[in-house]
Every structure is written in structure tokens, then in C-alpha cells.
DRENLOMAR-765144 format. One record per residue (C-alpha): residue number from 1; y, x, z. Coordinates in steps of 0.2 Angstrom, whole numbers. Each point is the difference from the previous one (the first is absolute). Layout:
N
NUM Y X Z
...
//
This chain:
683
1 98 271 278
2 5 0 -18
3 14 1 -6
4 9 -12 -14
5 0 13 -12
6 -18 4 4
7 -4 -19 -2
8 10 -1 -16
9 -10 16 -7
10 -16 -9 6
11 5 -18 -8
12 5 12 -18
13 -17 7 -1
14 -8 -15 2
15 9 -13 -13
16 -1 16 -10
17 -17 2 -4
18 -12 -7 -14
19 -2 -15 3
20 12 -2 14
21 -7 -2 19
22 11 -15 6
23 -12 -7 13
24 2 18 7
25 18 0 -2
26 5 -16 10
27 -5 9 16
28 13 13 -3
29 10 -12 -3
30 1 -10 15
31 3 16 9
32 16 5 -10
33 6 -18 4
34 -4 1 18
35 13 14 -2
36 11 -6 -11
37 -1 -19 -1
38 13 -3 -15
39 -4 16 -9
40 2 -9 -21
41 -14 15 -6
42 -14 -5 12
43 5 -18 0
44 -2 2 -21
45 -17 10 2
46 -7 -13 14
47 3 -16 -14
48 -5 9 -15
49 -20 7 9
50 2 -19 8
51 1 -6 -19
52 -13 11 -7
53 -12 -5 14
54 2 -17 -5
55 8 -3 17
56 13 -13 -6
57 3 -11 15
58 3 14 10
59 13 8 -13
60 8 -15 0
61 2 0 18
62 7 18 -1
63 14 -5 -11
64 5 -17 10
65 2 13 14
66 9 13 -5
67 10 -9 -18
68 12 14 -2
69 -15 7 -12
70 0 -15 -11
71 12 5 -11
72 -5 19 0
73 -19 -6 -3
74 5 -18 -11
75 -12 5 -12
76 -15 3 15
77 6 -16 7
78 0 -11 -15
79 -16 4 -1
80 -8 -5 17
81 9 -16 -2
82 -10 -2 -19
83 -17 6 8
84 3 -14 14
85 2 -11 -11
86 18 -4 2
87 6 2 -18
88 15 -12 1
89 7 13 14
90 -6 16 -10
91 11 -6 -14
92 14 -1 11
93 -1 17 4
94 -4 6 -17
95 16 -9 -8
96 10 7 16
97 -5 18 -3
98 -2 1 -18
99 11 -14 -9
100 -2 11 -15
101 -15 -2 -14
102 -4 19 -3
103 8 8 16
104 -17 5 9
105 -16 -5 -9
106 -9 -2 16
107 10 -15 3
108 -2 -6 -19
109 -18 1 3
110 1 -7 19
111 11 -17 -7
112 -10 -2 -15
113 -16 -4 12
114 11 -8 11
115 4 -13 -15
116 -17 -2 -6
117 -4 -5 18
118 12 -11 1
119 -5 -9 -15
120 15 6 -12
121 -10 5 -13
122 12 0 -13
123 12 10 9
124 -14 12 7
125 -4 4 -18
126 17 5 -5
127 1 11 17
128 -14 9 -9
129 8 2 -17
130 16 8 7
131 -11 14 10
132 1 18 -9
133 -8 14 9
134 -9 15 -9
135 -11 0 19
136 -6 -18 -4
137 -16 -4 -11
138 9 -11 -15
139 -17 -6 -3
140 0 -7 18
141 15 -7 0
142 -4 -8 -14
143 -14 -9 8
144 7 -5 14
145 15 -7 -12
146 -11 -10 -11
147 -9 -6 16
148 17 -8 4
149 5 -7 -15
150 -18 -10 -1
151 4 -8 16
152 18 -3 -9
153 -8 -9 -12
154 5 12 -15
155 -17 6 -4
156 4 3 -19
157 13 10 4
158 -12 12 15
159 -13 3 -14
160 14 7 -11
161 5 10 15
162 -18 7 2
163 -3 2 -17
164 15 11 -3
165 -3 11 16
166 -20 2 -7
167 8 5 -16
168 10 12 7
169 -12 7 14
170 -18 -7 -4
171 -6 -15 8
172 -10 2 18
173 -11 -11 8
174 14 -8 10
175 10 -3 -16
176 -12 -9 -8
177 -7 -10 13
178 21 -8 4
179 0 -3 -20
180 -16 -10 4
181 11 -8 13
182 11 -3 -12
183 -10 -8 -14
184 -8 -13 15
185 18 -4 3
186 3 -6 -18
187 -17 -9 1
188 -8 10 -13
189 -18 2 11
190 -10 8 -13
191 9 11 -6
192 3 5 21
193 -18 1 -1
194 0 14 -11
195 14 10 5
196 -8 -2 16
197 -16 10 -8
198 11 14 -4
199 9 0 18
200 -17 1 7
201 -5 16 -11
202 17 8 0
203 -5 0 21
204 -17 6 -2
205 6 15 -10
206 14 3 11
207 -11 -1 17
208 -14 11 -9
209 12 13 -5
210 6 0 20
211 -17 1 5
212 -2 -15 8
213 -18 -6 2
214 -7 -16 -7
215 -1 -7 16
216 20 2 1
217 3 -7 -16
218 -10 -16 0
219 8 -2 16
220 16 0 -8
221 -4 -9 -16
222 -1 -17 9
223 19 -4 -3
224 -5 0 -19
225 -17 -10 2
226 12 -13 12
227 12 0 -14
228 -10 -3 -13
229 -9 -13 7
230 16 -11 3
231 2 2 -19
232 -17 -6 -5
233 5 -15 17
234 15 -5 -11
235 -10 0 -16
236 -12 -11 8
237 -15 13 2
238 -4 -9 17
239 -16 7 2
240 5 17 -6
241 15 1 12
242 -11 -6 15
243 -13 14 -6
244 15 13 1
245 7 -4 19
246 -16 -2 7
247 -3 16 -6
248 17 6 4
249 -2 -6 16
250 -19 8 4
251 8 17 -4
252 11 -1 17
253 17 7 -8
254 9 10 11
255 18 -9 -6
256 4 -14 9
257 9 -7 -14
258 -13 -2 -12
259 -12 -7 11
260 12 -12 6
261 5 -4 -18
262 -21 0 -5
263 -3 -14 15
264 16 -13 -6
265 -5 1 -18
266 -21 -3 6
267 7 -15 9
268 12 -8 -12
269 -13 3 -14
270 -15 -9 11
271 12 -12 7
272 -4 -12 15
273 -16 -7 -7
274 -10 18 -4
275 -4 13 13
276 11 -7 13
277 -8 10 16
278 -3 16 -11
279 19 -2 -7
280 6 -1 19
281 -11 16 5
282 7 11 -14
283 20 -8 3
284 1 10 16
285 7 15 -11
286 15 -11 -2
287 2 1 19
288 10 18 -6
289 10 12 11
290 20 -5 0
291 2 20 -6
292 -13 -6 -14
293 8 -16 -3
294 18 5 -2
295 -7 10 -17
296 -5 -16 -8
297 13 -8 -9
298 9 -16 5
299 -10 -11 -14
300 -19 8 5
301 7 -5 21
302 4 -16 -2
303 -14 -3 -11
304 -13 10 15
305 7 -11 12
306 -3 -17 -9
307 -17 2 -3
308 -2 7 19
309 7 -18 3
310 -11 -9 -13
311 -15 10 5
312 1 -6 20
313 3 -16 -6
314 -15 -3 -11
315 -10 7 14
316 6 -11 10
317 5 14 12
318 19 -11 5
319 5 13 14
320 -2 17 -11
321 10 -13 -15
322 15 -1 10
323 2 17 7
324 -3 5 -19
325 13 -13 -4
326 13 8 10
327 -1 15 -9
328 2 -10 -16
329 15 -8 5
330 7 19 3
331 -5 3 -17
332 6 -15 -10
333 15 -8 13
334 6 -8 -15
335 -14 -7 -8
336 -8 -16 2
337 -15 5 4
338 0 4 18
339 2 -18 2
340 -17 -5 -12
341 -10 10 10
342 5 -5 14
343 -1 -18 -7
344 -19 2 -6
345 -2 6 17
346 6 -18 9
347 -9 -10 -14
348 -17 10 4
349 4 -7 18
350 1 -16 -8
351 17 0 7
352 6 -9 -16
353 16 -7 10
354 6 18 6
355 -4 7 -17
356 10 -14 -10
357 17 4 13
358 -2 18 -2
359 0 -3 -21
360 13 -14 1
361 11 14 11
362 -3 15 -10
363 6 -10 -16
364 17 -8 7
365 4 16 5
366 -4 9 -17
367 2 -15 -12
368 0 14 -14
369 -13 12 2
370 -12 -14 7
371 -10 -2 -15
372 -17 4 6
373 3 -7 17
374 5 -17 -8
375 -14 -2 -11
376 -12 6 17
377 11 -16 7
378 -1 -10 -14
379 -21 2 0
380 -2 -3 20
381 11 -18 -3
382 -12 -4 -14
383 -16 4 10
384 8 -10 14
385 3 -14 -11
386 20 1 0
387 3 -3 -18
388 20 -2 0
389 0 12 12
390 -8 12 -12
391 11 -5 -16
392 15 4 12
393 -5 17 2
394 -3 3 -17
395 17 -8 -4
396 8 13 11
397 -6 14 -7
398 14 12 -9
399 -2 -2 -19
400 -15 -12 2
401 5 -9 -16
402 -2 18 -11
403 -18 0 4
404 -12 -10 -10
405 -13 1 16
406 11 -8 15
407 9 -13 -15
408 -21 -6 -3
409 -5 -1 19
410 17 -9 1
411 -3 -12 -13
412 -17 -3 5
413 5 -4 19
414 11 -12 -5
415 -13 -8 -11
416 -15 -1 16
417 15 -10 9
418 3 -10 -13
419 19 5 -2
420 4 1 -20
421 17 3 1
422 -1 14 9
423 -12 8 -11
424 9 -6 -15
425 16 7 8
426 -6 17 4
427 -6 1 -17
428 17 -3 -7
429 7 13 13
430 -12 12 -4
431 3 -1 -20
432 19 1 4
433 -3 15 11
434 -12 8 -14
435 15 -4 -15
436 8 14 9
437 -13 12 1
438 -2 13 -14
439 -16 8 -1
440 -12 -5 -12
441 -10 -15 10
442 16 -9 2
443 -1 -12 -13
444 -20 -2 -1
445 6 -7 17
446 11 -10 -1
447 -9 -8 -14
448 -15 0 11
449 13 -10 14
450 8 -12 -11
451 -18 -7 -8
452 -8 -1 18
453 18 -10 5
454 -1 -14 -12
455 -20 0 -1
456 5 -6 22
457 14 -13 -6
458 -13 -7 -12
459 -14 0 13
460 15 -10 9
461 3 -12 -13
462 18 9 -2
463 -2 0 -20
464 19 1 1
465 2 16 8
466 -16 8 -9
467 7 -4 -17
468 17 8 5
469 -7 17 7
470 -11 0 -16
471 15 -5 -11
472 10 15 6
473 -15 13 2
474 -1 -2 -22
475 19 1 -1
476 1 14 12
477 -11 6 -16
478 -15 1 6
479 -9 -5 -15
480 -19 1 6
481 -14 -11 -11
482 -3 -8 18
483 15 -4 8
484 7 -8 -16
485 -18 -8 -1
486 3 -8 17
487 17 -6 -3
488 -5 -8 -15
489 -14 -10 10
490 11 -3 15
491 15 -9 -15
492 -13 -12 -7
493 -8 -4 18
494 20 -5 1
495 -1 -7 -15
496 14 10 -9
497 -9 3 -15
498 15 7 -8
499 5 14 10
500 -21 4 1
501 -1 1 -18
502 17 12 -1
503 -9 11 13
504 -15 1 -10
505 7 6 -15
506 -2 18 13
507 -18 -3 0
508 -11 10 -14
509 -8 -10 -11
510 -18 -3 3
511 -13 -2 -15
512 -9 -18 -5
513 -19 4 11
514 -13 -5 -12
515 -11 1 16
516 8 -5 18
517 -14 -5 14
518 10 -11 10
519 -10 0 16
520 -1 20 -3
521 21 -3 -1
522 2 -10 15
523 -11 12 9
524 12 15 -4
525 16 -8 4
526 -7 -6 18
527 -5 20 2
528 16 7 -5
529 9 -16 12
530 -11 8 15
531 2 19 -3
532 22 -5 -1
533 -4 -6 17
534 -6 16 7
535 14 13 4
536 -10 15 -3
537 -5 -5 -18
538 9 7 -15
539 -2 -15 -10
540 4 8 -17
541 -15 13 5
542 -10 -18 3
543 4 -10 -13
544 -4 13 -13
545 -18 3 8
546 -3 -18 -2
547 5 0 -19
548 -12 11 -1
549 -12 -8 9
550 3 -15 -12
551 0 12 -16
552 -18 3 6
553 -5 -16 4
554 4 -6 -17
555 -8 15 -9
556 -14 -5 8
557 1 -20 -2
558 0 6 -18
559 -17 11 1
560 -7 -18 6
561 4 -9 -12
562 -8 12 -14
563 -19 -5 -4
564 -11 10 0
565 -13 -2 -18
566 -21 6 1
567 -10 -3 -16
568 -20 -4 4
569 -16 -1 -11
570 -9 -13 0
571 -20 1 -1
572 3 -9 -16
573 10 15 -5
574 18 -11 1
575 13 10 5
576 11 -9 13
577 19 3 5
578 4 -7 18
579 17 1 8
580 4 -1 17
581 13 6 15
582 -16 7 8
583 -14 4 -9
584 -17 -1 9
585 -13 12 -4
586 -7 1 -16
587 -16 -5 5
588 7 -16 9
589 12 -5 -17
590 -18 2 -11
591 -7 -11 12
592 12 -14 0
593 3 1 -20
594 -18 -4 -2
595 -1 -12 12
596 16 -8 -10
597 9 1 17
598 16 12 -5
599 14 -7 2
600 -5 -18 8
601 2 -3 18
602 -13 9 12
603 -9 -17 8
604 -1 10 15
605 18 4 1
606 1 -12 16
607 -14 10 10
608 6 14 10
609 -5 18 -8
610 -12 2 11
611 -11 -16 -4
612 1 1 -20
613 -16 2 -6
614 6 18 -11
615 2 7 17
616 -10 14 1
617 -2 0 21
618 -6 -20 -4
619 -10 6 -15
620 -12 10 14
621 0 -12 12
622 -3 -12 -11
623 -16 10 -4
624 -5 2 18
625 3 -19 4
626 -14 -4 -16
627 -9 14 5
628 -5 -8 20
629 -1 -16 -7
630 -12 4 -13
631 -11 6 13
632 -11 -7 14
633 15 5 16
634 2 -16 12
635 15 -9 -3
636 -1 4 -21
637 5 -18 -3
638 16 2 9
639 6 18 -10
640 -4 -12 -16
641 12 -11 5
642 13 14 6
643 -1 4 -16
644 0 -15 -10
645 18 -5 12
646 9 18 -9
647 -3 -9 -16
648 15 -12 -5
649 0 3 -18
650 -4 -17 0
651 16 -7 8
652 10 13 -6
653 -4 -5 -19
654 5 -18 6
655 16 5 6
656 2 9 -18
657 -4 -16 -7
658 14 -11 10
659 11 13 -4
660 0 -1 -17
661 -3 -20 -1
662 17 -1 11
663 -10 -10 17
664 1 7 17
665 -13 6 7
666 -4 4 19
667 2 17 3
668 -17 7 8
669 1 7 18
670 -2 17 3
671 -9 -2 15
672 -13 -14 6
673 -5 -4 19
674 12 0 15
675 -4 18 4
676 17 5 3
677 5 8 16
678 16 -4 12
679 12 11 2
680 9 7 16
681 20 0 -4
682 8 15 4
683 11 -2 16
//
């Protein structure tokens, strides 16, 4: 039997060697602790070839056995606790054994991962700022540093960080593909694109030059092509972006993450309308390892799991949608939309009732982060038929008077249940909440609120009340053309033509029209009356496309009214000038001027088009009608007097003749015989 220095000389060659042997050395030893069961060495050597054999449970359970090693292997225990997922504890240990930033770089480095896991971006970016070690790639660390301030939301200030280390050391593959990164985060996606391009080469060159083989580098090029294709996604090159996945996907990647990231991006791009079965094939990369997922970052989890949820849901696949949910809730405890899944999932089930309670309950319990869940509410009471019910939940929502959309859906509740004085009042409330508000849209709304007020009070016969909001809207200063205009109308409807005509001093001066159509007026003043009435509408955007409208209309009222002049020659050799707003052909005007018809009523003019006798169509059957009874057909005698019936010059000169003596005359019927047929009304 060996002894423990034998065992120990053995374990030495072993961990020694290039690379070292520890599947050979654990053997060795479990025979130096069969001797020597608290010996610190082997005890060390047994968790660090338990480490290296990825064997982290089990180290794990080595140092909850024997815990005098912890603090002589903290770092080695911080990190089996971080490889287990178990940051929050592996921070613990860091801060216990290394309070100090600088002391030990292996636990600067080990807390910086730790932070970014934990989704303290800003603080793990700084962790990598302070580390300085001539052993450590600066180019890497830089990386990894501008990596966390993305996630931070400093992007500007990681391209700068980038750019200086590139400047410094030349820019790698990995350099420029986080500046890319960095450019997406400040919504820049073309320009992403191209630095993207350069990425892409800067790897090529770099895995050609290590001898990779191509097969090896396409392989790994699919992070770019994933990346890329979310840009052209955001740019809304849909097809393009599709095209990239799918291809993305066919290649198989080997990283979880990019496929994972590929198969949610497909599936919000198609959404729940395109693709649904293929969409659900491809989303089972999102089914990820909890190693692989715990390198994601807190915003690409929590957005994995909402569309696992979604994606169940739309399949209709309820039992796979809550056991995705639960790992949603994990994901996002705080957020509100745990309980919208889960609500979609009851109202699916047509379990409107549960799903009402469940809404009502989330948002009495968060009555200020209920926003969404609210509005879900809100939109079930209305499909339910519960109008108050639904202007109640609006009415609770926090800040629901700052925004324009929830103050409209207000107003127009009240308005289907016939309750003015509640829409007129949530208008005031809302224009009182706006006078406070400083950004730029304040006072276009509270304009907006005050008009939409008194336009309710007159609609409710409440002149009083109209005319004083109006009154104080112009004295407030607001000296618009329209409000001032309305005021003015609203003082002579009350017959205070004083104070209407003091208030129209403020109105420009409009020039004398030498030519105003009045129907053409009335006409525009109804559109702009019905466009105010629509809350989408900018009026002034309205009201100067239908002075246009009228500016063309008149330009071409105008053209109308121009004559047009033809001079003809007579066979006599007399030149004649005719006029007219539409000139027939010069053939037909020859034609009537020698006839001595121009410019006397056509005795025809009562006939449809269609039996004058200038009609060309009539002309040829005219012909064809002579034409049979001319010859010897059966019947001839009849065609004659088809065509003798056409013939009503006769009459139609009588009628001339009344006319122009002053006596009535009969007007002929257009039809003869009782050949008309009944008709079946429509039911």
C-alpha cells in the first residue's frame, strides 16, 4: 500500500502535466482522503479537478461538508456558487472576501459577471473600468465593459469606450461587432448595418488567419447575419429580415443563444396571423438550457418568456401557456403582465366573469402600475355592455386626465350614456390638469378641451356657460381667428351685439368678394362644422384643403364662363364668327349657319339624344328602316309606320309655335300603349 507521500508525488505529476490529467487525479485523491479525511491540500486539489471537470454540484457538496475550506478556497467557492447560478450568494462571498476593488483581480473579474447577472449594469461596467492588470487583454475588457454599459443604457458613452481602446490597440472583430451593439442601442439601424459589414470581415480575416476552415466560419458568422437582420426588422425590411432568420435558422447554429434570439424575432416579425404552425416548430430553441439562459440578459428573458406564453396561447395549446406563464411570473414578479396572460387565458375559455375578478383584483391592488390591466378592464366592460362600469375604470386610472387618449374614450363614454355633464366636466378637469403640464402640447390641448367644452354646453342649450369658457379662453390670450370667430357668433346668437362687435376688432379684415357662390359657401361651412366634430381631425389642416378646394372650383367656374369663338366660310364665301361655351364641330356649326339655325333653339331640344334626327346611331337605322320598307319583306307597311311614328317634327314645331305665341300647349308623351311592366317591390 502507498504511502501519503507516494500518493502526493503521484497527485503532483499528474495536475502537473500539459494539460493537466484531473479525471486521473481524483482517484488519487479519494485515496489520500481515505487517509487523511481533513487533509486542506487534498481537500483543495479534489474541488479545484471537481471545477475543471465541470463537476459543480458535487464541489459544492464538498465544501458544505467540510466549510473550513471556504475561506481558504473563497475565490473557488464564489465560483461554484456563480456557475450554479446562485449569483446573489456568490456576491456575498465575494464582498466578504474581497471588500476591496483592486485587491485580487480574480475576484474584480468574478463580481463584475456576477453584476451583469444580476442585472446591475451600470455598476458592472464600472467593476470593469477600475480593473488593471498587465495579464488581462484591455481589448477584452473593454468588450465586455461596453457590453455592460449598453445594457445600462449609456450607449454613446460604450462606443466612445470602444473607439478609444481601437485607437489605441486596433479594432478586432469583437470590438466592432459591440460598437454595432452600441449603434442599435441608440436606434441608429443603418448605420448598425454597416458597421456590422465590417465586424463581419474583421472576423473573416481573423478566423482565416487562425486557419479556420470556411465551414467554421459561416458557422460562427450567424450571430452577425441574426444581428443584422433585427436592424433591417426595426427598419421595416420585413421581408428581408424573415429572409435572414429563416436562413439563420437552416444553418443549425451551434449557440443556443442566437438561435433562440433568431426564433423570437421570426415569431414577433410574423406575428399571430402568418406562419403560426412553422413559428411554433422553430420556437422550441427558446425551450434553452438554465446554464444557457442565465447568459441572456434580464431584458432578452423576460422577453423569451412572454412570447413562449403568447405563442402557446395563439396556438391554443392552454396547458404548455400556464406552465410557460409560471416562468413569466419568475421573470417579471412586478409586472403586470403575468396577470394579462393569465387573463387572456380565462377570456379564451370564455370565462369572462373569472377574467373580469382577476383584472378588477390585480388593479385594487396596484392602482398605480395598473395602466394596461385597466384599459384590458376597461375593453372587457365595454364588450360586455357595461358602459359606467367602463368610464370608472378609465376614471381610476393614475394621471388619466394627462393623456389625450383615456380624456377622448372618457368623453365619448359619457356622451353614448347620454351624460353631458360629465363629459363637459372631465373636459374642464382635463384642461385644468393640462395648465399645469409644460411640454409643448400642453396648450394645443387645452385649447383643444376648452373648445370641445363649450361646443357640449351649446349642444345642451347652456349658451351661458359656452360664452363664459369662450370668454375666458380669448382673455387667457388665446387669440386664434376661430375661437374669437366663435365667440363673436355665440354674442350675436345672445344678442349682445356690442361686445361681438368689440371682439371682432381681433378678426383680420377680409376683402369685399367680387365673386362668392353661396351654395358653394354653405357647402364649406357645413364640411368644416363636420370635420370639428371628429377628434382625430386637425381642423386647421381641414379647413385650408377646403380653401383650396374652393380656390379651384372657382378657377374653374371662371374657364366656364369664357366662350369659346370659330369663324366658318360659307359656300357663298361669307365668313362667319360664332361663339359659344361648347363649340360643336366645325362641320356641325357650317351646317347649322346655312341652315340659318345658329344660335335659335334646336326644335328637337325636347327629344332625348338618342331620338334626334342628327344622331348618327338614328341616322343608320333610319336607313335600314326605309331600306326594308322599300322592299317587297312581309309586314313593310308596318316598318313604314315605325318610322313615320319617330317623326315629331310636326308636333315639336307646334310646341315651338305655342311657345313663342304665349298658349299652353300639351306636352306629347314619350311613350304610347299601356306596355309598361309591374314591378316587384324590394322586401
Amino acid at each position: 500500500m502507498a504511502t501519503l507521500e507516494e500518493l502526493f508525488a503521484e497527485l503532483q505529476g499528474l495536475v502537473t502535466e500539459e494539460p493537466p490529467n484531473h479525471a486521473a487525479a481524483l482517484p488519487i485523491i479519494e485515496k489520500i482522503l481515505a487517509e487523511a479525511p481533513d487533509d486542506i491540500d487534498a481537500l483543495k486539489c479534489k474541488l479545484v479537478a471537481l471545477i475543471n471537470l465541470k463537476k459543480f454540484t458535487e464541489a459544492m457538496a464538498v465544501l458544505d461538508k467540510t466549510p473550513s475550506i471556504g475561506s481558504a478556497c473563497a475565490f473557488e467557492k464564489a465560483y461554484v456558487q456563480y456557475r450554479l447560478n446562485r449569483h446573489a450568494e456568490t456576491l456575498e462571498v465575494i464582498q466578504a472576501a474581497a471588500p476591496k476593488k483592486g485587491v485580487d483581480v480574480r475576484m474584480d473579474l468574478l463580481r463584475a459577471q456576477t453584476l451583469y447577472r444580476l442585472g446591475r449594469y451600470h455598476d458592472c461596467g464600472e467593476m470593469y473600468g477600475a480593473v488593471e492588470d498587465e495579464d488581462i487583454d484591455p481589448g477584452e475588457l473593454a468588450v465586455n465593459r461596453s457590453a455592460a454599459m449598453c445594457e445600462a443604457g449609456e450607449a454613446e458613452e460604450a462606443e466612445n469606450v470602444l473607439k478609444g481602446t481601437a485607437a489605441m490597440l486596433g479594432e478586432t472583430a469583437d470590438m466592432a461587432f459591440n460598437r454595432a451593439c452600441a449603434v442599435i442601442a441608440r436606434g441608429d439601424m443603418s448605420r448598425a448595418i454597416v458597421v456590422l459589414d465590417a465586424a463581419e470581415q474583421l472576423h473573416r480575416q481573423e478566423s482565416e488567419a487562425a486557419g479556420d476552415s470556411e465551414a467554421d466560419i459561416v458557422a460562427e458568422l450567424v450571430g452577425f447575419q441574426v444581428q443584422k437582420a433585427y436592424c433591417k426588422q426595426r427598419l421595416g425590411q420585413q421581408d428581408l429580415a424573415e429572409k435572414d432568420y429563416e436562413e439563420a435558422l437552416k444553418l443549425k447554429p451551434s449557440d443556443q443563444e442566437v438561435a433562440a434570439v433568431a426564433s423570437n424575432n421570426l415569431f414577433a416579425l410574423r406575428g399571430k396571423d402568418t406562419s403560426l404552425f412553422d413559428s411554433a416548430k422553430k420556437a422550441r430553441a427558446l425551450n434553452l438550457d438554465s446554464a444557457v439562459e442565465e447568459r441572456l440578459t434580464i431584458q432578452q428573458r423576460r422577453v423569451f418568456a412572454i412570447n413562449r406564453c403568447l405563442l402557446s396561447l395563439y396556438m391554443n395549446k392552454h396547458k404548455e401557456c400556464l406552465a410557460a406563464l409560471t416562468k413569466l411570473e419568475k421573470e417579471l414578479a412586478a409586472s403586470e403582465l403575468p396577470s394579462l396572460v393569465k387573463a387572456a387565458l380565462l377570456a379564451r375559455e370564455k370565462r369572462l366573469d373569472e377574467c373580469s375578478a382577476l383584472l378588477q383584483q390585480y388593479a385594487t391592488a396596484n392602482p398605480k402600475t395598473a395602466l394596461r390591466v385597466k384599459l384590458t378592464l376597461a375593453q372587457l366592460q365595454l364588450q360586455q355592455g357595461e358602459k359606467t362600469a367602463a368610464i370608472e375604470t378609465l376614471e381610476s386610472i393614475d394621471s388619466a386626465l394627462s393623456q389625450a387618449g383615456i380624456v377622448g374614450a372618457i368623453v365619448k363614454l359619457y356622451e353614448l350614456v347620454k351624460n353631458q355633464p360629465g363629459a363637459i366636466k372631465t373636459l374642464d378637469a382635463a384642461a385644468k390638469v393640462m395648465e399645469a403640464d409644460k411640454s409643448k402640447e400642453a396648450p394645443a390641448l387645452v385649447k383643444r378641451y376648452r373648445m370641445l367644452a363649450a361646443d357640449l354646453r351649446m349642444s345642451s342649450q347652456d349658451a351661458a356657460e359656452a360664452l363664459k369658457a369662450l370668454e375666458a379662453l380669448v382673455k387667457g390670450g388665446d387669440k386664434d381667428t376661430s375661437t374669437v370667430a366663435r365667440l363673436c357668433v355665440l354674442l350675436c346668437a345672445t344678442k349682445d351685439v356690442a361686445a361681438a362687435e368689440k371682439y371682432a376688432e381681433m378678426l383680420p379684415v377680409v376683402a369685399e368678394a367680387d365673386d362668392v357662390d353661396v351654395q358653394e359657401l354653405e357647402t364649406y361651412t357645413t364640411a368644416v362644422v363636420l370635420k370639428e366634430n371628429l377628434d382625430e381631425v386637425d381642423i386647421k389642416a381641414e379647413q385650408v384643403k377646403l380653401q383650396q378646394q374652393m380656390e379651384r372650383r372657382r378657377k374653374q367656374r371662371l374657364a366656364r364662363r369664357k366662350k369659346d369663338k370659330a369663324t366658318v366660310t360659307t359656300e357663298e364665301g361669307k365668313a362667319v364668327t360664332v361663339e359659344a361655351f361648347h363649340l360643336p364641330k366645325p362641320e356641325r356649326i357650317l351646317e347649322l349657319v346655312e341652315m340659318g339655325s345658329w344660335g335659335k333653339p334646336d326644335a328637337e331640344r325636347w327629344l332625348p339624344w338618342h331620338m334626334r334626327s342628327y344622331n348618327k346611331k338614328l341616322v343608320k337605322k333610319r336607313k335600314g328602316n326605309a331600306a326594308t320598307a322599300s322592299g317587297g319583306a312581309q309586314g313593310g307597311a308596318g316598318a313604314g309606320a315605325a318610322t313615320n311614328a319617330l317623326d315629331r317634327g310636326e308636333k315639336f314645331s307646334a310646341a315651338l309655335k305655342a311657345e313663342a305665341e304665349g298658349t299652353p300647349e300639351a306636352a306629347p308623351a314619350a311613350k304610347t300603349g299601356s306596355n309598361k311592366k309591374g314591378k316587384k317591390g324590394r322586401k
